[in-house]
N, C-alpha and C positions, 0 to 999 in steps of 0.2 A: 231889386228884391232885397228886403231885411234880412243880414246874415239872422241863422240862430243861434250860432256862437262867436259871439269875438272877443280875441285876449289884444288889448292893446298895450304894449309894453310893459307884460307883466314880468316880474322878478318873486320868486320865493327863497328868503332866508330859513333857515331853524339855529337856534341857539342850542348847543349841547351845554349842558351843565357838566362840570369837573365832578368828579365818581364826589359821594358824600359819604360821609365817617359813619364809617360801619362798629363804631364800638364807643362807650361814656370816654374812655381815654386818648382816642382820637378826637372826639368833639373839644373836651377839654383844652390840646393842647393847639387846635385852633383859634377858638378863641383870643389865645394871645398874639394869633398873625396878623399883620397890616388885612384890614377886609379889602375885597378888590374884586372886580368881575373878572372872573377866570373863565367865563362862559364863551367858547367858540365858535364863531357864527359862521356856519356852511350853504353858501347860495346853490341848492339845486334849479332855479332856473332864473334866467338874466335873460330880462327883455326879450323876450315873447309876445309876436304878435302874428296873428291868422285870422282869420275868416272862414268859417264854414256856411256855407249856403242851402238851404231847406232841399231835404232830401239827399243831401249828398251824404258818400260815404269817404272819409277819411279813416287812414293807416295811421300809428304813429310806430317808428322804428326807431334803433336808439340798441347800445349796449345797457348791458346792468349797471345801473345808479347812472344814467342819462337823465332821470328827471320825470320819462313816460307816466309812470303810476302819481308823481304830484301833479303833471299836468291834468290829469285825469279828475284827481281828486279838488283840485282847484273849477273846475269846470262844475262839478258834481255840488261843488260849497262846501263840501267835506272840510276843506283848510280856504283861509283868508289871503290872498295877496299881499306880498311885504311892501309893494309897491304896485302901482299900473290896475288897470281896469278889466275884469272879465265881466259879459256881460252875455245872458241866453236867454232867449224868445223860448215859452214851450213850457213841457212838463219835462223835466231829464229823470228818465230812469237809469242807474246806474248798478251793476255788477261791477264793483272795483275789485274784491277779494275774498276771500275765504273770512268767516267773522262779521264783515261790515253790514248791518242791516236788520240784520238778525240777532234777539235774544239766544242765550245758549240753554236759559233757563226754561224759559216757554217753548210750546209744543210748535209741529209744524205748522196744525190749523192756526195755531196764536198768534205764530211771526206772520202768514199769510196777511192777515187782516192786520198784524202791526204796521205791514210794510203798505199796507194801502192808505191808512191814515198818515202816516209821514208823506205819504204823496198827494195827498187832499183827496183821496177817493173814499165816497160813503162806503160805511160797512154794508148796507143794501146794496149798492153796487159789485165789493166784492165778492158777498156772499154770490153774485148771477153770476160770478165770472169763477166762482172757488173749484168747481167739479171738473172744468175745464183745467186747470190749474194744476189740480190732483191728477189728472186723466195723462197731461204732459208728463207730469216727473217723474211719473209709474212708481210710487211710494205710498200710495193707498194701507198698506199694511202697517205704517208707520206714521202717519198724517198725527196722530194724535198725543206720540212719543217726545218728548223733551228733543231737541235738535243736536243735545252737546252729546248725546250716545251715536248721533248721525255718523256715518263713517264720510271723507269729505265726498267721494263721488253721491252720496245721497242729501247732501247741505246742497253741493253745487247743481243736482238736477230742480233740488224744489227753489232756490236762487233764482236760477234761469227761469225756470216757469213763471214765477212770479214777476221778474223783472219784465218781461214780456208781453206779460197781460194786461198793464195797465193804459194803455195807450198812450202811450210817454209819444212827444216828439223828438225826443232825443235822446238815443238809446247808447251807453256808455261803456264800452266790454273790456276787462282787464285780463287777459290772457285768461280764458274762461275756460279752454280749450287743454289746458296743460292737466284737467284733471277729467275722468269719466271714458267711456270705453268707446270703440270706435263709432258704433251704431248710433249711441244717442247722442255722437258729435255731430254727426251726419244729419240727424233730426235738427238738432239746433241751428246750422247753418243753411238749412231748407226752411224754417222760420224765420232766422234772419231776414233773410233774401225776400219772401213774403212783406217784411213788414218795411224793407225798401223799395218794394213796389210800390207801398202806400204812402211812400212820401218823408218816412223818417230817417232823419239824420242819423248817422252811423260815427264815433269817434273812436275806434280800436285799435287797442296795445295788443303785439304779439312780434315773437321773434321769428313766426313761422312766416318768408318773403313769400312763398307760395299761397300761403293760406289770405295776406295782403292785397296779393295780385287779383286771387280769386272774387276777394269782396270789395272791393276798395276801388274808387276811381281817383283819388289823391291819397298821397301820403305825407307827414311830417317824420321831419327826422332829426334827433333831437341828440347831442352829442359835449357831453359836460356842460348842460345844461341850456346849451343855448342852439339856436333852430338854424338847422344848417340850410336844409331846404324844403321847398313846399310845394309840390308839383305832381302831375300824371303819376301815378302809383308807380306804372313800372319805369319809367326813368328814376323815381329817387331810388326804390328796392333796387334796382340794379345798381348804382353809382354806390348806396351804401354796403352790398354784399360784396362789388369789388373794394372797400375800403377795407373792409374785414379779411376777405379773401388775401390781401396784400400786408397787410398786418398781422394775420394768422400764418403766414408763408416765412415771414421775415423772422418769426420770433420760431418755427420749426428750425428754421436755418441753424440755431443756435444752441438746438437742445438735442441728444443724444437719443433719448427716446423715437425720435422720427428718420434718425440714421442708422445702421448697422451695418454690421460686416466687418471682413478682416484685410480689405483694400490690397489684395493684388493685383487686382486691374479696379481703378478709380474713378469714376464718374466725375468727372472735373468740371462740367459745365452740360445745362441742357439748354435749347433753343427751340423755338418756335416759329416755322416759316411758313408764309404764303404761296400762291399759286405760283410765284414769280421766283422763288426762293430768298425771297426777304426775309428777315428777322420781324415778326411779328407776336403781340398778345391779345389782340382782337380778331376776331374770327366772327363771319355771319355764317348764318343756319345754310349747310348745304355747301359749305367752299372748301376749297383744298385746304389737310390742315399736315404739314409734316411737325414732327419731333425729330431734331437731330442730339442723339447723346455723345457727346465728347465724351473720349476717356483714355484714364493713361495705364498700361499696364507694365509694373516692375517686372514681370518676368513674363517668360512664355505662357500662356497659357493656352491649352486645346480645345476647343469644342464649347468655345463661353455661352454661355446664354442670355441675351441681351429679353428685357421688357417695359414695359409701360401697364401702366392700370390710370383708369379716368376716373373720378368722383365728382357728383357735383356738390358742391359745400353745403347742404344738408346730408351729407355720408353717406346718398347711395349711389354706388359701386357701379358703373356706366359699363365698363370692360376691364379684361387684362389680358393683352395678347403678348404671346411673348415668340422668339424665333425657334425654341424648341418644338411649339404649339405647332407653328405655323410651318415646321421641319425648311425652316433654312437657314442651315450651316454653314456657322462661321469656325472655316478649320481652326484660325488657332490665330490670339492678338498678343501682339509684343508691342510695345512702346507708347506712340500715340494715332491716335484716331478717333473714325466716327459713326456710327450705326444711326438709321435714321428708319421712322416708321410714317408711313404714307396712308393717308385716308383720301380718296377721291372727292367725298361729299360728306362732311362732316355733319349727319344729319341732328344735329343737337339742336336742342332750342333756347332759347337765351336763358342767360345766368353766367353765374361765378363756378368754372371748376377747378382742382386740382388735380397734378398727376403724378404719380410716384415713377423714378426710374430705377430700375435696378440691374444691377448683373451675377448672374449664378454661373455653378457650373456645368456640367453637360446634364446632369439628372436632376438640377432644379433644385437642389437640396442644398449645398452650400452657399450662404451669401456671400458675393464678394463688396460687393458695395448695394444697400437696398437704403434707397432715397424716399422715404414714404408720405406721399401729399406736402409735398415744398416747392413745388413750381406752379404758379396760378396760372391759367390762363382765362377770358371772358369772350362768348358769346352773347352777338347783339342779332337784332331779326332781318330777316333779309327780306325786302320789299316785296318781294312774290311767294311769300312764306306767311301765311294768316296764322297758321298754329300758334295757339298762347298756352294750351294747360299740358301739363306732364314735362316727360324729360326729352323725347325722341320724337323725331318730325318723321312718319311714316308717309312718303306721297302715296296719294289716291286716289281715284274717283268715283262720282257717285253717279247711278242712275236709280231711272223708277220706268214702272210698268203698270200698267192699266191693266187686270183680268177685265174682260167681258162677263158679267152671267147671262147664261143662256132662258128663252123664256120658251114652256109651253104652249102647243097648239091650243089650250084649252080642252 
C-alpha cells in the first residue's frame, strides 16, 4: 500500500540574517565594511526519513526546538525542504498554530470559506458544510466578527472546526490541545477518533505522552533535529520520557531549589530494589518495589522522620507516605544507616517517575534533608496486566447478568 506521507532524507536549513542598522548612521558606517554573508545557517532537521501508511495515526515527540513544528510544517508545504524529498497522497488538512490559515482582518464566516478555497473545496460545498462548522465551535454569536478580536480559545475552537470538516486525508495537529477548556478538548479528541475510523492519517505534535499513547499507534521522536526513533507509540513515549526523566533528575542533582534542609541527619544515597533485594530502576506493574535511603547523621537525633512521595513525570503526586504517618518509630539515628519502604505490588502502570526522599523531625516540620523528585525510577507492563490508560492498575473483575421479564397470562 502507497504511503501517504513520506519524507525521504529530508534536511531543513534557515539562514538568520545579522540584526540590520537600525539608524542612517549605522547604515552609513557599514557601508565602508568589507560586505560578506554574515548570515548563520541553523539545520533544524537533518535527514529525515518515515513513512506514514493510510489511516495510520502517528505521534511526533521531541523537546522545544527539536524540529516537530518544521516537520509539520514541511509536510503541510507551509516551508520547502533545503534538501531530500517530501511527498503526500491526499488532501492535508493542517492546524499547525495560532495565526496560520486565517485572516486577522476577515470575519470568522470569511476565513471559513477562505480556508476551503486554499484546500480546493467549492464555496457551494462549504456553504453545505458551514452550519455544521458553526454548530462545532459554538461561536455562533461571533461568526461574523473580524477573528483578530477572537480571544485564542475562540480562533482555535473555529480552527479545529474547520480543519475537520473538510475531508482532508491527512489531518495535521500542532499541539492544539495547549489552548481551550477541558470539555471542548474532550469533544475534539471524540472527533478525532471518529475521523480515524474513517481512514485518515493522523501526524501529531504534543508534549502530552499520555495524550500520544491515547491516539497514536506510532510515534516519531525527534531530538536536535534528527529522528531518533520510529516505532509502536508506547515503546518510543516511553524510551523518550525516560530520556528526560534521567536528564531532568541529573540536572535536579545540581540545583538547590530541588534540595533543602539543614543536613543533620543527610540523605547520602537512595536505591531501588527488587523482589530479590537487587539494586534495580525497572520495575513491572504489580512487583515488589523497596526504597532504601542511606543516611548519615552528625549528631543524635530522636524520633526522625523518614519519607518518600511518588510523582509520575507529568506532576501528579501518586503518594507520600512517611513513618510518622504510618506511626513507626525510629527512636533516635546517630551515624550511619538505612530506612527502607516496601510495597508488595507496586500497582503503577507504566511510565517515567520520580521520588522525593526526605527526612524531618519528629512533628514533620523541620527539614533535615528534603530531596524533592531527583531519583527516577521507570515502570514497564507486566505481561498479565492489560491496563494501558491512567496512572494505577486497580485489579478486577467483571460479570454480567441476564434479568428475565416476566410475561402476562393474557
Amino acid at each position: 500500500m502507497k504511503p501517504v506521507v513520506e519524507f525521504a532524507q529530508v534536511s531543513k536549513c534557515f539562514h538568520i540574517e545579522p540584526e540590520r542598522p537600525r539608524s542612517l548612521q549605522e547604515r552609513f558606517v557599514q557601508s565602508f565594511r568589507r560586505r560578506r554573508s554574515n548570515a548563520e545557517q541553523v539545520w533544524v532537521l537533518r535527514d529525515i526519513s518515515f513513512e506514514i501508511a493510510p489511516g495510520a495515526s502517528v505521534g511526533v515527540v521531541g523537546q522545544n526546538g527539536a524540529g516537530k513544528s518544521t516537520l509539520l510544517k514541511l509536510c503541510a508545504r507551509v516551508l520547502d525542504p533545503t534538501a531530500g524529498t517530501v511527498r503526500s497522497q491526499g488532501r492535508v488538512s493542517a492546524l499547525l498554530e495560532l495565526g496560520v490559515g486565517f485572516h486577522p482582518e476577515l470575519t470568522g464566516r470569511e476565513n471559513v470559506f477562505l480556508y476551503g478555497s486554499l484546500m480546493g473545496i467549492s464555496r457551494a460545498v462549504m456553504r453545505q458544510r458551514f452550519d455544521e462548522i458553526v454548530a462545532f465551535s459554538e461561536i455562533e454569536r461571533f461568526i461574523d466578527m473580524p477573528i483578530k478580536v477572537y480571544s485564542s480559545g475562540m480562533y482555535l475552537r473555529l480552527a479545529f472546526a474547520t480543519a475537520i470538516h473538510v475531508e482532508a486525508d491527512i489531518l495535521l495537529l500542532d499541539e492544539v490541545f495547549a489552548v481551550g477548556d477541558a470539555r471542548f478538548q474532550q469533544k475534539c479528541l471524540e472527533r478525532i477518533q471518529i475521523l480515524q475510523r474513517k481512514g485518515v492519517a493522523l501526524l501529531f505534535v504534543s508534549h502530552s505522552a499520555e495524550l500520544v499513547r491515547q491516539m497514536c499507534s506510532q510515534a516519531l521522536w525527534i531530538e536536535d533535529g534528527r529522528l531518533v526513533a520510529f516505532d509502536e507509540a508506547d515503546h518510543v513515549v516511553t524510551a523518550y520520557m525516560e530520556q528526560l526523566a534521567f536528564a531532568g533528575a541529573q540536572e535536579k542533582l545540581h540545583k538547590d531549589t530541588h534540595r533543602w534542609g539543614t543536613r543533620e541527619v543527610e540523605i547520602t544515597r537512595v536505591e531501588f530494589l527488587d523482589h530479590d533485594g537487587r539494586p534495580c530502576q525497572r520495575f513491572r506493574t504489580s512487583e515488589t518495589f523497596t526504597t532504601r535511603l542511606h543516611y548519615l547523621a552528625r549528631r543524635r537525633i530522636e524520633h526522625p522522620t523518614f519519607g518518600v512521595a511518588i510523582y509520575r513525570n507529568d506532576d501528579i503526586h501518586i503518594n507520600g507516605p512517611n513513618t510518622h504517618l504510618d506511626e513507626y518509630d525510629i527512636p533516635f539515628v546517630e551515624g550511619a544507616g538505612s530506612v527502607d519502604y516496601r510495597v508488595e505490588h507496586l500497582n503503577l502502570l507504566p511510565g517515567a517517575y520520580e521520588l522525593s526522599a526526605v527526612v524531618y523531625d519528629q512533628g514533620v516540620r523541620h527539614p533535615f534533608d528534603h530531596q524533592h523528585r531527583i531519583h527516577p525510577f521507570w515502570i514497564d507492563s507486566h505481561p498479565a496486566v492489560f491496563d494501558r490508560w491512567g496512572t494505577v492498575y486497580l485489579p478486577g473483575s467483571w460479570s454480567q447478568r441476564t434479568e428475565q421479564t416476566g410475561r402476562g397470562d393474557g
